[in-house]
C-alpha positions in Angstrom: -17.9 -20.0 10.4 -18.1 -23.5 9.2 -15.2 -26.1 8.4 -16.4 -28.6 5.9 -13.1 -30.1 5.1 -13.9 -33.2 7.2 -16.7 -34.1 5.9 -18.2 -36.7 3.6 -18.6 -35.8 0.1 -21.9 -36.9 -1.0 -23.1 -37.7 -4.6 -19.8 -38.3 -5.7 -19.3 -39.4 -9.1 -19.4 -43.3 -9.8 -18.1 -45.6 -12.7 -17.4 -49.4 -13.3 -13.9 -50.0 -12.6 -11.5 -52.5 -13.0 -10.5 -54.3 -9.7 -8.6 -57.6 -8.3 -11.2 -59.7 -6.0 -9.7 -61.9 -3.6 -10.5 -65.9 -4.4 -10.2 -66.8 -0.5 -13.9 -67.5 0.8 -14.5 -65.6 3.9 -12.0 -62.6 2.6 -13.3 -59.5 1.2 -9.7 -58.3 0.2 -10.1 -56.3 -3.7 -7.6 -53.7 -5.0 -8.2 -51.5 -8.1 -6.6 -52.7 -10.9 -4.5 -49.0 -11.6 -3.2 -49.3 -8.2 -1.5 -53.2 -8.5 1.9 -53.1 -9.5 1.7 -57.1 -10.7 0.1 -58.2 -13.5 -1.7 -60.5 -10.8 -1.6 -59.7 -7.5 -2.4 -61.6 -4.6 -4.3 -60.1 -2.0 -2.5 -58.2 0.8 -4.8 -60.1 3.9 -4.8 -63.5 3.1 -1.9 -64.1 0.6 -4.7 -66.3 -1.4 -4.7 -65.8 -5.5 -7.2 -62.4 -6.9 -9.3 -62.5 -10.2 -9.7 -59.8 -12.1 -13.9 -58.0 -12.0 -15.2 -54.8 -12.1 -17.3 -52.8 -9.2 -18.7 -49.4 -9.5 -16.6 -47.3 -7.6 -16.3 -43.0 -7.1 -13.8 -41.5 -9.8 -11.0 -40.5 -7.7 -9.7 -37.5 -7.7 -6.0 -36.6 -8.8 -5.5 -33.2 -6.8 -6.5 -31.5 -4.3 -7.8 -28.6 -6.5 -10.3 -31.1 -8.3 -11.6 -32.1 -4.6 -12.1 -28.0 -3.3 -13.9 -26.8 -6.8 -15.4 -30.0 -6.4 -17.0 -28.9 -3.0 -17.2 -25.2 -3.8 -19.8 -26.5 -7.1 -21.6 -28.8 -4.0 -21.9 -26.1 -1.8 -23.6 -23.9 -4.7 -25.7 -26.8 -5.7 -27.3 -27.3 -2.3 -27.6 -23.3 -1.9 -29.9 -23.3 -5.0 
């Protein structure tokens, strides 16, 4: 028997996103924009000012029943 659970998903789905960049140079500090609870954050390493961008990022995934059928339909996909 295998245990999957631990490993990477692949091929995850991707989509521009909003996120905070930090302005510091040097710092690579950005934070989604849903997950900031100011209206302008400032970044959580350096304490230096964030401007709002967007980055393509994997949808996340709100339960832990999205992430097993998830697998379950990558699993049949790679069986095929």
């Amino acid at each position: 028997m295998s245990y999957s659970w631990n490993k990477p998903l692949e091929n995850l789905p991707e989509e521009m996103t909003a996120i905070w960049s930090c302005t510091k140079e040097g710092c690579n500090g950005w934070i989604r924009d849903n997950f900031s609870f100011k209206d302008i954050p400032v970044c959580s390493q350096c304490a230096s000012s964030m401007v709002s961008s967007n980055k393509i990022l994997p949808i996340l995934v709100s339960s832990d029943q999205q992430i097993k059928l998830y697998r379950k339909n990558q699993r049949k996909d790679t069986k095929s």
